[in-house]
TORNU-543186 format. One record per atom (N, C-alpha, C): residue in three letters; x, y, z. Coordinates in steps of 0.001 Angstrom, whole numbers, padded with zeros to 6 digits, always signed. Atoms other than C-alpha are relative to their C-alpha. Layout:
<sites>
ALAXYZ
...
</sites>
This chain:
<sites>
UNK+000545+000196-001332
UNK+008360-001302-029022
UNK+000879-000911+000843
UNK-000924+000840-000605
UNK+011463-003213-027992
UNK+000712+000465+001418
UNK-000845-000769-001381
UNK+012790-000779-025410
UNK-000369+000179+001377
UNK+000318+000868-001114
UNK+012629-001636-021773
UNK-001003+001812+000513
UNK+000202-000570-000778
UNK+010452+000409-019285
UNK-000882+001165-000655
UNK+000458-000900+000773
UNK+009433+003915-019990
UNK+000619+000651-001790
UNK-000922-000992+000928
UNK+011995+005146-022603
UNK-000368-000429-001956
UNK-000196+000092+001521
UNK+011095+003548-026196
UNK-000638+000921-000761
UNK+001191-001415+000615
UNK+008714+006560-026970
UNK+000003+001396-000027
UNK-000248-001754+000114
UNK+009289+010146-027407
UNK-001849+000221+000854
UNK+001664-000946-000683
UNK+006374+011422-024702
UNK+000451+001166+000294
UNK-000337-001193-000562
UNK+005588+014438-023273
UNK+000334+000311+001132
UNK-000691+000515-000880
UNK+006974+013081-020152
UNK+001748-000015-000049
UNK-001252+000517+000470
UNK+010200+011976-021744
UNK+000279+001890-000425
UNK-000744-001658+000661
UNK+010510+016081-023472
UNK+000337+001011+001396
UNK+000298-000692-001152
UNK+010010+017181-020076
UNK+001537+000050+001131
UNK-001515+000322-000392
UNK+013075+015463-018958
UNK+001216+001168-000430
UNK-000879-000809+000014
UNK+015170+017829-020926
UNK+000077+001558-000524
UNK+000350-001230+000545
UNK+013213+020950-022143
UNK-000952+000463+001287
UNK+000975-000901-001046
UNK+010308+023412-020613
UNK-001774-000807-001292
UNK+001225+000690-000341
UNK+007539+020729-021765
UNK-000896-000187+000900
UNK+001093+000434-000778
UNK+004323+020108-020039
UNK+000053-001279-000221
UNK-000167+001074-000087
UNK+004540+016722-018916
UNK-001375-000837+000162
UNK+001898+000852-000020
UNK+000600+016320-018683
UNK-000771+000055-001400
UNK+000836+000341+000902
UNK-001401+014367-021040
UNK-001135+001243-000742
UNK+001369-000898+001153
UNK-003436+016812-023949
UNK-001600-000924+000285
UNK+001571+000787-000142
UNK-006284+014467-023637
UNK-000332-000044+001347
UNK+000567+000201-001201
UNK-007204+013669-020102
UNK+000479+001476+001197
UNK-000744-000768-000906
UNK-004788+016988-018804
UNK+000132-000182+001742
UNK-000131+000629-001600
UNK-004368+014939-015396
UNK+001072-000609+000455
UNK-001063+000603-000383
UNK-001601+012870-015355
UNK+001524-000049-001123
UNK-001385-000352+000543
UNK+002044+012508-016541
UNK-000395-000915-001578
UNK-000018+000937+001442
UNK+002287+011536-020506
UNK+001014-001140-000377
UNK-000886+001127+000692
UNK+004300+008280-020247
UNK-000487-000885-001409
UNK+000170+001226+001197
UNK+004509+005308-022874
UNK-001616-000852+000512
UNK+001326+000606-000025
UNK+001589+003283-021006
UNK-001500+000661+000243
UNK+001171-000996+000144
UNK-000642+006473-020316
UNK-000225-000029-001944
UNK-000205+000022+001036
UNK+000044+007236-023812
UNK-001136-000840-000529
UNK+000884+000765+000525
UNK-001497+004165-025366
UNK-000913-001067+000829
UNK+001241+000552-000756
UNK-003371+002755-023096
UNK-000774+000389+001512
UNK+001151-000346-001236
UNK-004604+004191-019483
UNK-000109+001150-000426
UNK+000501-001383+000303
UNK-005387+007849-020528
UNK-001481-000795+000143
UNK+001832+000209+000330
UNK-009247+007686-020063
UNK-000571+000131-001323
UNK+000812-000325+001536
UNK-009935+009020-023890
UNK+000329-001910-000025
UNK-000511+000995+000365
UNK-007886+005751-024495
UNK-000564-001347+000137
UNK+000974+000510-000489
UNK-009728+003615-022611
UNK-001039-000552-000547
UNK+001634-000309+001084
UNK-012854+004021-024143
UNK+000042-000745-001173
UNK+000049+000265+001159
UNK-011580+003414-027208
UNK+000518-002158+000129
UNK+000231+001352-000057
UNK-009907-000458-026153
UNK-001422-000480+000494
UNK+000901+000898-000703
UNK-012764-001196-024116
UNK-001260-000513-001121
UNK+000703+001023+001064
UNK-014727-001624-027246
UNK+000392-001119-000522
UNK-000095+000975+000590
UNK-013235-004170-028611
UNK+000263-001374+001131
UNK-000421+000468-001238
UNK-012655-005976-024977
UNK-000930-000887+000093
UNK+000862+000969-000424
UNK-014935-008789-023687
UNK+000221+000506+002047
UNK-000472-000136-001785
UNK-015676-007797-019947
UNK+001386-000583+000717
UNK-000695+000874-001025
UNK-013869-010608-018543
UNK+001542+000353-000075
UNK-001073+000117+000118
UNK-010673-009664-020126
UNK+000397+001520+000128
UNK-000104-001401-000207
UNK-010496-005993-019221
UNK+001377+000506+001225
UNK-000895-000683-001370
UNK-008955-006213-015692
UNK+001669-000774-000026
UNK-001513+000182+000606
UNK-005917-008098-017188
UNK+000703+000559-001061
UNK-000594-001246+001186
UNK-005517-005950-020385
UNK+000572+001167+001071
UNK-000239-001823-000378
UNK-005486-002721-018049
UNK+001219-000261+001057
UNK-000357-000232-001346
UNK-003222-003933-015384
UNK+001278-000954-000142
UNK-001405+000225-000527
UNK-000293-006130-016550
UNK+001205+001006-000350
UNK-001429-001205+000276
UNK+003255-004443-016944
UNK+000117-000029-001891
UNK+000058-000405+001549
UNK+003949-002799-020389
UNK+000252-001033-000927
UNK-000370+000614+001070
UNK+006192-005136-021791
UNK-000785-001726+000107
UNK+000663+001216-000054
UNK+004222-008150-020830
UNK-001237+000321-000653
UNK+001320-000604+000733
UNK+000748-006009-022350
UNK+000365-000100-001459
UNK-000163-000424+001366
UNK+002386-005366-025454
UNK+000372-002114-000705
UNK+000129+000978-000104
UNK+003319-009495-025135
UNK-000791-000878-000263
UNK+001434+000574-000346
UNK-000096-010686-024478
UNK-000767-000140-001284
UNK+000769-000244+001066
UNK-001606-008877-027160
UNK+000511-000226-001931
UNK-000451+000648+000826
UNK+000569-009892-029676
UNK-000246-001190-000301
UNK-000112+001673-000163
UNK+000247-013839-029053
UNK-001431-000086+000333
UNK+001346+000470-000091
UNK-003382-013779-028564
UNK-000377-000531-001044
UNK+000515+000530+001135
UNK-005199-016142-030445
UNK-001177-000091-000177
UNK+001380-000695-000050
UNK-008504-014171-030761
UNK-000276+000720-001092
UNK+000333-000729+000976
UNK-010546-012588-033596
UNK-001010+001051+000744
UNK+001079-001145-000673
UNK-012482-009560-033070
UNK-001044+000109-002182
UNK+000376-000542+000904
UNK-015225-009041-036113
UNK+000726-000636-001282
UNK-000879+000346+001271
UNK-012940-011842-038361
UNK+001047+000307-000116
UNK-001083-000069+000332
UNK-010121-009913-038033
UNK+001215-000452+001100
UNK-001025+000608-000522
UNK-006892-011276-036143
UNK+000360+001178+001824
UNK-000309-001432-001231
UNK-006390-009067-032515
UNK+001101+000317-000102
UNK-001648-000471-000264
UNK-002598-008880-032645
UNK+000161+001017-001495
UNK+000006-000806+000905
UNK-003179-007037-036307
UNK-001094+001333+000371
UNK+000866-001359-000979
UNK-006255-005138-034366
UNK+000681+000945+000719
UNK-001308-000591-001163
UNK-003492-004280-031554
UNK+000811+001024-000578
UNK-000915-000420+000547
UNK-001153-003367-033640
UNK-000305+001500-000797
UNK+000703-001193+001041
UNK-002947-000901-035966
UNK-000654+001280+000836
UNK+000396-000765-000655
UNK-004558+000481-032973
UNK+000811+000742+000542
UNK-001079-000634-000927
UNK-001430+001308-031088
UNK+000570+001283-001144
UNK-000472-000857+000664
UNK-000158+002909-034313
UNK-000506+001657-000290
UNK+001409-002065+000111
UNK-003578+005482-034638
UNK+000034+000433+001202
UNK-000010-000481-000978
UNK-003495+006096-031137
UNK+001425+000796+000025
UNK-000879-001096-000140
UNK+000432+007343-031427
UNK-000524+000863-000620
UNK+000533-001331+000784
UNK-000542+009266-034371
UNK-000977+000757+000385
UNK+000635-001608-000257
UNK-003541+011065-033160
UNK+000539+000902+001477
UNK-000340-000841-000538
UNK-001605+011894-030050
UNK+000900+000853-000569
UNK-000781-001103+000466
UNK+000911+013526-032239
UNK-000771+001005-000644
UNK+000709-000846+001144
UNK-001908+015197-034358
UNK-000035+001477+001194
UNK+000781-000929-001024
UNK-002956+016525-030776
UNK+001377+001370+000890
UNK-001182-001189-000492
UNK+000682+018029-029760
UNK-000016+001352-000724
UNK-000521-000780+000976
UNK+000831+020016-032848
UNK-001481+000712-000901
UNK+001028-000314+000073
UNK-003304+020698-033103
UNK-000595-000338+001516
UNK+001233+000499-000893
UNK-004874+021376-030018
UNK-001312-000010+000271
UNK+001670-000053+000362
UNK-008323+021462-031432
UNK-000145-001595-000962
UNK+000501+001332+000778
UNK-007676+018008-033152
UNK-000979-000977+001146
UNK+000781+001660-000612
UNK-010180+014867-031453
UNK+000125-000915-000810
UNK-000004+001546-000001
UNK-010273+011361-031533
UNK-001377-000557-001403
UNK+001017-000258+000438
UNK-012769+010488-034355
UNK-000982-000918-000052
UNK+000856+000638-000366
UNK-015868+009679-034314
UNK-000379-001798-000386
UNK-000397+001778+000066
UNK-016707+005437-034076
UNK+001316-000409-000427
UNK-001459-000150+000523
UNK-013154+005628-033836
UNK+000089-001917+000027
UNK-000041+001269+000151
UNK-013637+001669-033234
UNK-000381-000728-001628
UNK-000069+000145+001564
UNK-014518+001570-037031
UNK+001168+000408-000744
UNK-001231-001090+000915
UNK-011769+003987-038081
UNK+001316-001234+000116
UNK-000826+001353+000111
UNK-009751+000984-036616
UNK+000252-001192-000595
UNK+000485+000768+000733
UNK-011424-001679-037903
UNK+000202-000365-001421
UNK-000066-000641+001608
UNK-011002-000201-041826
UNK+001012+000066-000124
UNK-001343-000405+000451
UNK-007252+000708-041428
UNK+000333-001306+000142
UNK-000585+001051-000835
UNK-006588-002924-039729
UNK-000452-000549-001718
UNK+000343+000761+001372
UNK-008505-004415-043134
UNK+000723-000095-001189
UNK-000645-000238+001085
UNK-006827-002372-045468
UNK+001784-000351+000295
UNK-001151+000446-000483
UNK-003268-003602-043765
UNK+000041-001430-000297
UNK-000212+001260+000506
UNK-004019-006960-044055
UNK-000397-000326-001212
UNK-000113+000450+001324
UNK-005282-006940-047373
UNK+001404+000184-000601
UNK-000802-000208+000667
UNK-002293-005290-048565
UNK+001459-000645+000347
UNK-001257+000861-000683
UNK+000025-007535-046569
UNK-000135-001529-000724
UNK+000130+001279+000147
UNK-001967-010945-047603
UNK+000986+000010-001976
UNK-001107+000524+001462
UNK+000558-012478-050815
UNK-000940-000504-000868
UNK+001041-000086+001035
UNK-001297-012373-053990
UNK+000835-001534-000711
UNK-000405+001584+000950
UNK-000905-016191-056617
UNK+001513+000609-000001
UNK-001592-000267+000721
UNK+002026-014313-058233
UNK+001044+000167+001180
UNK-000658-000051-000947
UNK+003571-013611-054753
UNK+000523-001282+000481
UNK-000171+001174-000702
UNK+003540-017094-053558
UNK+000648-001165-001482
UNK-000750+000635+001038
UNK+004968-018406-056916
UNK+001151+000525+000007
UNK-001139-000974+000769
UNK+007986-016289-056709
UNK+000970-000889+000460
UNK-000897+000647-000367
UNK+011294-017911-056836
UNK+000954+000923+001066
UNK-001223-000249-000665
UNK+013952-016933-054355
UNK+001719-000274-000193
UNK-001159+000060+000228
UNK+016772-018051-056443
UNK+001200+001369-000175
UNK-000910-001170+000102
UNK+020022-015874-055850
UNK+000382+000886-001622
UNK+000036-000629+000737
UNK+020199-014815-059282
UNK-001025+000636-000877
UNK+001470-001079+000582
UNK+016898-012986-059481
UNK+000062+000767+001612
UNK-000404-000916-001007
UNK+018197-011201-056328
UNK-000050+001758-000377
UNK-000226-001111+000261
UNK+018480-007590-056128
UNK+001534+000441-000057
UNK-001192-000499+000159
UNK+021712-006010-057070
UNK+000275+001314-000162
UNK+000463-001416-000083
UNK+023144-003270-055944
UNK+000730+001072-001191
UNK-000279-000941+001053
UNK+024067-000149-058441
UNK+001528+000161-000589
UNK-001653+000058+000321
UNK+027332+000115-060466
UNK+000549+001260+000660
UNK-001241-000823-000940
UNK+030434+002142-058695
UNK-000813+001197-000957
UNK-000163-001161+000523
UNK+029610+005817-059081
UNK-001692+000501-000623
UNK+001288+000227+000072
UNK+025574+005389-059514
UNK-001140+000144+001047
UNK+000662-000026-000750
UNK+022628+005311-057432
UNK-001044-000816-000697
UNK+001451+000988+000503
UNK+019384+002658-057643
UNK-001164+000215+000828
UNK+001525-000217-000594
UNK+015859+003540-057528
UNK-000907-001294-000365
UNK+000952+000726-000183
UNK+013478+001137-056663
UNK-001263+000068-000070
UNK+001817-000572-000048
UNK+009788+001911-057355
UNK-001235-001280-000265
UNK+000898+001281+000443
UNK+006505-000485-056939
UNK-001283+001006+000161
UNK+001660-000496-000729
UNK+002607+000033-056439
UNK-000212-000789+000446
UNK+001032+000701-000874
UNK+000012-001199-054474
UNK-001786+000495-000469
UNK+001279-000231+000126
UNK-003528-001674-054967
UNK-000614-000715+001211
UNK+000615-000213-000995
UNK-005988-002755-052102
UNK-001245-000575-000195
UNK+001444+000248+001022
UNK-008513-005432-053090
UNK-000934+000406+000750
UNK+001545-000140+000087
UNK-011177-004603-051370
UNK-000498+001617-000093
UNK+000282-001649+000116
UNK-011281-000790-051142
UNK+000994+000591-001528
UNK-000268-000301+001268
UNK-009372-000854-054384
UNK+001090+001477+000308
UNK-001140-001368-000486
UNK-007245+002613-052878
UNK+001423-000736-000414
UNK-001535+000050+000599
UNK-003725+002755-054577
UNK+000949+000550+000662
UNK-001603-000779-000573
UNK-000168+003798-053291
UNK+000623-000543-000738
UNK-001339+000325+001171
UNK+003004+003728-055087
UNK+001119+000429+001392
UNK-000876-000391-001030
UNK+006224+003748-052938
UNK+001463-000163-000427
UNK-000933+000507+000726
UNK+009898+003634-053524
UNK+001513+000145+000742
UNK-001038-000407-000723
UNK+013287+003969-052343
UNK+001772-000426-000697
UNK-001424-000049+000488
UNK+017007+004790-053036
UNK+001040-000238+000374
UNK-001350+000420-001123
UNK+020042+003138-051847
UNK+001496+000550-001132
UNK-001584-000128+000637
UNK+024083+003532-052962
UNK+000484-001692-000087
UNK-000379+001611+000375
UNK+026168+000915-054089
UNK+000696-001118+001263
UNK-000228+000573-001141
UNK+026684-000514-051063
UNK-001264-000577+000878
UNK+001164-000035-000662
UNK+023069-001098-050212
UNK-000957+000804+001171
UNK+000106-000620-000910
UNK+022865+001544-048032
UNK-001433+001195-000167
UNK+000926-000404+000203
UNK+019474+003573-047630
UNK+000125+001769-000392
UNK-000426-001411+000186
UNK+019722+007527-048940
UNK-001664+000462+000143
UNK+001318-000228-000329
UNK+015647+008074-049356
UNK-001023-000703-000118
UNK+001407+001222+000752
UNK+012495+006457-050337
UNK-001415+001104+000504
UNK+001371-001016+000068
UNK+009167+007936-050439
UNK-001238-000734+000129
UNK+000990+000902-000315
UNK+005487+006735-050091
UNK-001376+001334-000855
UNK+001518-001260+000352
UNK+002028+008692-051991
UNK-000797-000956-000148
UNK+001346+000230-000392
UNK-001024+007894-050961
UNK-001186+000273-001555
UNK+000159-000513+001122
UNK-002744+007806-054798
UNK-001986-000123-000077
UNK+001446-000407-000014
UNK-006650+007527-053940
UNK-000801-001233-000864
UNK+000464+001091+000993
UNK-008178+005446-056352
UNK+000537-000403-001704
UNK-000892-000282+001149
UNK-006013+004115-059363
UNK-000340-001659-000364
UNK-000346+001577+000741
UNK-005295+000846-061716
UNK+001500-000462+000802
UNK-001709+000728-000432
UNK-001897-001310-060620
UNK+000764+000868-000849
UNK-001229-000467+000869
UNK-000359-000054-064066
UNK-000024+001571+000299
UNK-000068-001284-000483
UNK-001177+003685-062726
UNK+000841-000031+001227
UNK-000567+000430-001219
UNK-000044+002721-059376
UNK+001722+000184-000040
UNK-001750+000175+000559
UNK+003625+001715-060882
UNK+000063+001218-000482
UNK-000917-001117+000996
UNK+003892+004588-063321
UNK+000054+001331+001077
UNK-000088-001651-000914
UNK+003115+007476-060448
UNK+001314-000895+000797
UNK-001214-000117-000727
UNK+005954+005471-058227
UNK+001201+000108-001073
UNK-001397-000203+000865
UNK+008539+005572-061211
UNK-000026+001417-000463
UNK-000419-001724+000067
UNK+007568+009327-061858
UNK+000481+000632+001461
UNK-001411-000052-001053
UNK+008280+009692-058245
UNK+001122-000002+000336
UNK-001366+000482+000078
UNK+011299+008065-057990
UNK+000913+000707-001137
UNK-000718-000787+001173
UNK+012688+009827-061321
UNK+000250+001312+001072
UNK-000103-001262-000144
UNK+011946+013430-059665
UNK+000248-000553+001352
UNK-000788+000068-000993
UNK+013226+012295-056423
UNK+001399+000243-000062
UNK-001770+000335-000041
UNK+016674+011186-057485
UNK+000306+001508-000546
UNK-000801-001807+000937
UNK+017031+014507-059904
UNK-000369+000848+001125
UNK+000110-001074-001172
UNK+015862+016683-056753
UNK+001165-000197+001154
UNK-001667-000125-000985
UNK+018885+015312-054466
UNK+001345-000084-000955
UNK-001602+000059+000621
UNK+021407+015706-057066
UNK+000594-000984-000975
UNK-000940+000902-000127
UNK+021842+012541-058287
UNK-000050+000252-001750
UNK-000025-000044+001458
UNK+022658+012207-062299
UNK+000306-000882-000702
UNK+000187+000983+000210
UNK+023350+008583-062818
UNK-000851-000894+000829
UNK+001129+000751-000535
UNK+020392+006240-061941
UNK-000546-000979-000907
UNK+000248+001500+000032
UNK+019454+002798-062030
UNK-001576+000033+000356
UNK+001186+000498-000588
UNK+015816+002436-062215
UNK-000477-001338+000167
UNK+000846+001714-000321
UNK+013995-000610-061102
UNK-001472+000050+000105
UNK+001291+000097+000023
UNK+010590-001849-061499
UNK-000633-001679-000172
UNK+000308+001115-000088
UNK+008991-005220-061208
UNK-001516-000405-000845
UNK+001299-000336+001132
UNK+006174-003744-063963
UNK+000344-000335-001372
UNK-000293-000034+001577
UNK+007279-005322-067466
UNK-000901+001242-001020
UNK+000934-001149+000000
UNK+004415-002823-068222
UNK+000440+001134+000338
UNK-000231-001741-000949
UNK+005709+000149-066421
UNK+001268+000365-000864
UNK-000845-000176+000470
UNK+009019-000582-067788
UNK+000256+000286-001427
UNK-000031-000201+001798
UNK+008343-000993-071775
UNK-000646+001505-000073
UNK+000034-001504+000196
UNK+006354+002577-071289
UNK+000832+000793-000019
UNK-001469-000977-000727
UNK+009405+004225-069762
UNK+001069-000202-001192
UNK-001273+000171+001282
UNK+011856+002721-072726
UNK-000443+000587-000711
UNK+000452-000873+001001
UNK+009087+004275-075188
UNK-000386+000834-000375
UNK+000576-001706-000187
UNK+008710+007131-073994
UNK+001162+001061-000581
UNK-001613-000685+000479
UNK+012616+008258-074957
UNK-000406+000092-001741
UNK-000152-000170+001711
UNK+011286+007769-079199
UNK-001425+000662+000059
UNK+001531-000873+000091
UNK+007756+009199-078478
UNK-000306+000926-000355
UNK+000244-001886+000580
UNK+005960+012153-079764
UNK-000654+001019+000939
UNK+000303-001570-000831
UNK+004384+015121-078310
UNK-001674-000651+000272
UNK+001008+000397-000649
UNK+000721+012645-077946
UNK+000089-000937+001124
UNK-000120+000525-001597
UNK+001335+011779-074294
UNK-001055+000559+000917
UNK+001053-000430-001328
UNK-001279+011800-071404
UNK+001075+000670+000930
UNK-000919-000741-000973
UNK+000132+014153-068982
UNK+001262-000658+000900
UNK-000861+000186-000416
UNK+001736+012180-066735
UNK+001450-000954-000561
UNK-001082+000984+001440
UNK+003761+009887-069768
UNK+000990+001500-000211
UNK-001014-001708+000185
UNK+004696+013919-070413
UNK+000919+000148+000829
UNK-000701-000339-001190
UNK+006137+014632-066991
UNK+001196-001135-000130
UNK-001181+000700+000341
UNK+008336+011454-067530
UNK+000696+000309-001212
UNK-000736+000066+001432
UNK+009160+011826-070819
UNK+001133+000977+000243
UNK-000628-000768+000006
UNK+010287+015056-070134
UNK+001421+000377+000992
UNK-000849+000358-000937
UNK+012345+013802-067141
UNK+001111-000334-000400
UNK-001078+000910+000549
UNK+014416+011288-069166
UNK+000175+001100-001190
UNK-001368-000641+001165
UNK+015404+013929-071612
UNK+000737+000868+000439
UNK-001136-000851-000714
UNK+016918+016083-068786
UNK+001803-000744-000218
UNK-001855+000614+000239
UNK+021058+016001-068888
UNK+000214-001169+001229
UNK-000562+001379-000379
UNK+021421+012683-067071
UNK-000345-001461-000028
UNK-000013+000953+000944
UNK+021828+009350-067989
UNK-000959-000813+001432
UNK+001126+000503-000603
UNK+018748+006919-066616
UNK+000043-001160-000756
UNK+000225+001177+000561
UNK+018534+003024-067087
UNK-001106-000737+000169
UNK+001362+000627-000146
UNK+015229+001636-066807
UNK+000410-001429-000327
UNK+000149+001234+000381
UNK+015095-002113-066221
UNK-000802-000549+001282
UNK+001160+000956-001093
UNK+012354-004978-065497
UNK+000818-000607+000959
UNK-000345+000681-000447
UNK+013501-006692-062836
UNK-001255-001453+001112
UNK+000890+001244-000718
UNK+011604-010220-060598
UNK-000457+000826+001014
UNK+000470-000962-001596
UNK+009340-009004-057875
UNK+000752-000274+000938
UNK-001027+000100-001333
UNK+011530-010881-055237
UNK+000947+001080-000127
UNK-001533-000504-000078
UNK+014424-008749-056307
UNK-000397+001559+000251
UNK+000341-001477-000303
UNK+011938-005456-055771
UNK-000440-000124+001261
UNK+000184+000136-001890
UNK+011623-006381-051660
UNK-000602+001121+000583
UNK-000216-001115-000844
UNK+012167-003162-050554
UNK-001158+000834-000513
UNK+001569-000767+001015
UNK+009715-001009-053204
UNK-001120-000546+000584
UNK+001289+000425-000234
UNK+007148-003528-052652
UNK-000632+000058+001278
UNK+000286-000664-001634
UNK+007168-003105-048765
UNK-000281+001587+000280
UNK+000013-001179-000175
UNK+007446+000446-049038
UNK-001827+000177-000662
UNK+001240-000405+000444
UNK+004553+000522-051328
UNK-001239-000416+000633
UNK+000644+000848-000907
UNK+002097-001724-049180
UNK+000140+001481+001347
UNK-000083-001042-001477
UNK+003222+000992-046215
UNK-000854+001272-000385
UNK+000740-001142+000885
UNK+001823+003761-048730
UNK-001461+000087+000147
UNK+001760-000209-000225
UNK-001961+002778-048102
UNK-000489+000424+001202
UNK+000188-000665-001187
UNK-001855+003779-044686
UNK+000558+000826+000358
UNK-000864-001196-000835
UNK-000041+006990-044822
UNK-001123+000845-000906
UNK+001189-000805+000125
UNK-002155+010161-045683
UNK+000196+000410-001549
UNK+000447-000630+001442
UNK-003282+011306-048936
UNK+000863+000873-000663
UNK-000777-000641+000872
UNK-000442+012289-051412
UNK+000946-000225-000089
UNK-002219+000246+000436
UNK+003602+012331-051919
UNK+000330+000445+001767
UNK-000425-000201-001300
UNK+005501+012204-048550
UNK+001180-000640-000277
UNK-001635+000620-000245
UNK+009364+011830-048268
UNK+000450-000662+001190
UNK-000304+000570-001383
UNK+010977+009360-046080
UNK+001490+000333+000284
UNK-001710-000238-000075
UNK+014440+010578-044761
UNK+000303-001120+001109
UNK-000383+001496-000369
UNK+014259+007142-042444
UNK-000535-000935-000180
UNK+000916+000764+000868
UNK+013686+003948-043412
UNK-000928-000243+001170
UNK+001251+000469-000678
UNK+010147+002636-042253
UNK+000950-001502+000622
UNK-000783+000728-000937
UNK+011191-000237-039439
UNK-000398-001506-000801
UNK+000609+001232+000599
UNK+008905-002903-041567
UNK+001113-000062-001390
UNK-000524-000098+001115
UNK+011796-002484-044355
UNK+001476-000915+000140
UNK-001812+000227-000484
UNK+014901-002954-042375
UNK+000553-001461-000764
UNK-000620+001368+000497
UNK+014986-006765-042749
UNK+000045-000386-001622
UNK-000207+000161+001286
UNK+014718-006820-046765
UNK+000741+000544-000151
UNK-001427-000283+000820
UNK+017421-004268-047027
UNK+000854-000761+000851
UNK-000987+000211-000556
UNK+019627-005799-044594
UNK-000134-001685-001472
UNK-000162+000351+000953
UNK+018900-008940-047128
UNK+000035+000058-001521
UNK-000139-000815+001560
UNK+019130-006836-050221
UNK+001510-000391+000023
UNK-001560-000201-000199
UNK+022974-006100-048881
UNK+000617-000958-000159
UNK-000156+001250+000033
UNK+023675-009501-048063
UNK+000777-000837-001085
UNK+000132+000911+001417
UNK+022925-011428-051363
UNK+000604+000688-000882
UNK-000768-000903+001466
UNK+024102-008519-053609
UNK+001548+000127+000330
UNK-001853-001133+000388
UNK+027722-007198-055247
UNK-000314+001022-000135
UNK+000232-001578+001256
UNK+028109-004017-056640
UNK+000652-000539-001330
UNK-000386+000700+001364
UNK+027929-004499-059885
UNK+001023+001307-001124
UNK-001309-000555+000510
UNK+031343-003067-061838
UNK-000131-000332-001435
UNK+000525+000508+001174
UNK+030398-002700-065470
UNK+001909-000391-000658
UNK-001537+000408+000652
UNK+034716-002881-066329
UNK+000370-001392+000448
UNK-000228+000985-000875
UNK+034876-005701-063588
UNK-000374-001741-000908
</sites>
């Protein structure tokens, strides 16, 4: 939301500019679909802040300039219902892009019903899965429990879960860089209701059948599950009594390429663990990311940083 004026937003305003788009709003079909129609004056739109609004503060929400609105509501130091407004804001702006995209590409989708709850619930489950659990706030930051990136001629997968205390809903998430720290994919599944140690093992079966689906045939796994990880080592001497998905790995790591499974410190799994946290609010199942999510950037840019490539002759 950094970009000045109209332009930081793909509207149907902005497509209009250089295709045979309709430049009028799906919802209200009256006026042009900029960035501040968009998420906030459309009339559906409307409706939906003015619940959470206090009269008095209505005719300054609706009426200063974008980048000072988007300003405001950030730095407010107001709760709505306990929860924080600038995490309210935030969560809202995000469902409001998304159901206008639902609505480009369904034009029988609506807004849903007590959509001021639907807000409410996603905003909860964001900050639970954001607030830093004991073990989080104990973690060291010393450089040699850093992440490091993959030896010359390799690739490193990263895989974590997430659980969700109060709705207990699981995601697993993960992502793949080169030895240079550089981002190639990462992924996110939405897993419904699970344990933590389920959580981990669906993102490291992920992450396995990711990397072998783009090609790759040396891989560096990572995991911040001492748990996740001792399964995965004992699954290579195991027998044929495996729960299905122990199977699906097993049967992974005996394909023709070579796979290193190791525990590593949660600090040094940054990137996984952000990704996975992003996983509870994306929709129900496996979804590939071919860019990184924007909440990621700053852990890999300090992934890169702090790490070498590590040169096993070197």
């Amino acid at each position: 939301m950094g970009r000045r004026k109209d332009k930081w937003l793909p509207t149907r305003s902005k497509y209009a500019s250089w295709s045979a788009t309709n430049p009028i709003c799906l919802w209200c079909s009256n006026s042009r679909e900029i960035n501040v129609h968009a998420i906030r004056d459309c009339p559906q739109i409307v409706a939906i802040w003015k619940a959470f609004l206090n009269p008095s503060d209505r005719a300054l929400f609706f009426n200063l300039s974008t980048m000072h609105w988007i300003g405001w509501n950030l730095q407010r130091n107001y709760n709505f219902a306990s929860i924080s407004w600038p995490s309210i804001f935030s969560v809202a702006c995000g469902l409001i892009w998304h159901w206008k995209n639902e609505k480009h590409f369904d034009a029988d989708f609506q807004i849903p019903n007590e959509v001021h709850k639907v807000i409410l619930y996603h905003t909860k489950v964001h900050d639970e899965a954001w607030r830093p659990s004991e073990e989080d706030r104990g973690t060291s930051c010393d450089n040699d429990k850093a992440w490091r990136k993959p030896m010359l001629g390799w690739i490193k997968v990263n895989t974590d879960g997430a659980v969700c205390r109060s709705s207990r809903k699981a995601g697993c998430g993960g992502i793949i860089r080169d030895n240079y720290g550089n981002w190639i994919k990462g992924f996110v599944s939405n897993l419904g209701y699970a344990s933590v140690l389920s959580a981990e093992i669906w993102g490291i079966y992920h992450g396995l059948v990711t990397a072998w689906n783009l090609g790759f045939r040396k891989v560096e796994l990572e995991s911040d599950s001492s748990q996740a990880i001792k399964m995965i080592q004992m699954l290579r001497e195991a027998g044929s009594n495996l729960r299905p998905l122990q199977h699906k790995i097993s049967s992974f790591l005996a394909s023709d390429w070579e796979v290193k499974a190791t525990h590593i410190p949660r600090n040094a799994n940054g990137c996984a663990n952000t990704i996975a946290k992003h996983s509870l609010a994306s929709s129900i199942g496996f979804n590939m990311l071919d860019n990184h999510p924007s909440v990621v950037v700053s852990v890999m840019l300090r992934d890169a940083n702090n790490s070498i490539i590590h040169d096993p002759v070197g």
